[in-house]
C-alpha positions as CSV (number, residue, x, y, z in Angstrom):
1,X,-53.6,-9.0,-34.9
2,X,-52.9,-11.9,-37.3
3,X,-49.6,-11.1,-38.1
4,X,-48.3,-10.7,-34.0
5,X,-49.4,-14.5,-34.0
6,X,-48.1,-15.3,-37.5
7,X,-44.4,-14.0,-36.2
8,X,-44.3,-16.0,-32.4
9,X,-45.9,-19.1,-33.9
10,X,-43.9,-19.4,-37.2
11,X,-41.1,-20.9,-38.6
12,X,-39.5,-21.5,-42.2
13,X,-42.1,-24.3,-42.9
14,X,-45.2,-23.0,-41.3
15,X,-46.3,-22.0,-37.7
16,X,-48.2,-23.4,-34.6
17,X,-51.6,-22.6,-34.8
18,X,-52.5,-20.5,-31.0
19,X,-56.0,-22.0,-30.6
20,X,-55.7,-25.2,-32.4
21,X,-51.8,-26.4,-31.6
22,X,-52.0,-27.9,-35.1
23,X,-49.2,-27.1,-37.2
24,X,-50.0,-25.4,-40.7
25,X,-47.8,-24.7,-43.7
26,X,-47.0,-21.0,-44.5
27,X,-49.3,-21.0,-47.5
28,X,-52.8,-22.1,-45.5
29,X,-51.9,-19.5,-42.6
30,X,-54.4,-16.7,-43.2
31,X,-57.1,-19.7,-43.8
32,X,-56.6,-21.4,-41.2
33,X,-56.4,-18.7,-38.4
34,X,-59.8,-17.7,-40.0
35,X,-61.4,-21.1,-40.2
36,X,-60.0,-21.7,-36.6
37,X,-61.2,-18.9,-34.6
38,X,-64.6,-18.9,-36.1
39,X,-65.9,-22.3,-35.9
40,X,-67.7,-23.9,-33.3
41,X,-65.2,-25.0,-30.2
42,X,-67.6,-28.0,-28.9
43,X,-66.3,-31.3,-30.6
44,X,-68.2,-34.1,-30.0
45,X,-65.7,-36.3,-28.9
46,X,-66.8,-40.4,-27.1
47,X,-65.7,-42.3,-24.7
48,X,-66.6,-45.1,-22.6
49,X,-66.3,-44.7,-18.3
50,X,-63.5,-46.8,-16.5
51,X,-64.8,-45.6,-13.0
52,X,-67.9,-44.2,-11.6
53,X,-67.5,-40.1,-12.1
54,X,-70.0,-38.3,-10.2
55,X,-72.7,-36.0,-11.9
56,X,-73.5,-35.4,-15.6
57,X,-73.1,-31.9,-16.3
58,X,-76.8,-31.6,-18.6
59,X,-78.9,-34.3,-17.0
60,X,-77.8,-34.2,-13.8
61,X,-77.7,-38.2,-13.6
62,X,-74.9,-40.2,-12.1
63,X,-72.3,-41.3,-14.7
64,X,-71.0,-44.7,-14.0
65,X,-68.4,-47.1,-15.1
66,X,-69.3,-48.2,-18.7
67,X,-71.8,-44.9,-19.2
68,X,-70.4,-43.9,-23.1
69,X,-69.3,-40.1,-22.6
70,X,-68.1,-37.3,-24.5
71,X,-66.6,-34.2,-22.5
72,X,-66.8,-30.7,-23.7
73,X,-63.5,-28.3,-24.7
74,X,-63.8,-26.8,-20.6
75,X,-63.6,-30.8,-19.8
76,X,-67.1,-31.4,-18.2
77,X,-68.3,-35.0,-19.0
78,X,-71.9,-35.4,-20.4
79,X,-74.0,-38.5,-21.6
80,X,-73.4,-39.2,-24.7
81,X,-77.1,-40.0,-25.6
């Protein structure tokens, strides 16, 4: 299955990584498609309200212009805390 992704993704230099969109050089390929589809996908991103945004997704609480947030990889928004 590797090598279907390796061959749409590549070129001379390295190839577009399917999961990741991060471009990788030839010689990390095999690595990299490993590492990527095998690690956790949650990244625990933060950022900081600019307008009220209705509920949090885990506590249920209001999130409100200024809350610090982070937003998972389906892009629900959370309290950071």
């Amino acid at each position: 299955p590797f090598e279907l992704l390796i061959i749409f993704f590549s070129s001379p230099a390295g190839f577009k990584c399917p999961v990741c969109s991060k471009f990788v050089s030839s010689d990390e390929v095999d690595l990299h498609l490993v590492m990527c589809l095998t690690k956790p996908r949650i990244t625990y991103n933060e950022d900081v309200l600019t307008k009220d945004a209705g509920e949090c997704a885990i506590c249920l609480e209001e999130l409100v212009q200024g809350d610090t947030i982070a937003r998972l990889p389906c892009l629900c928004i959370y309290h950071k805390g």
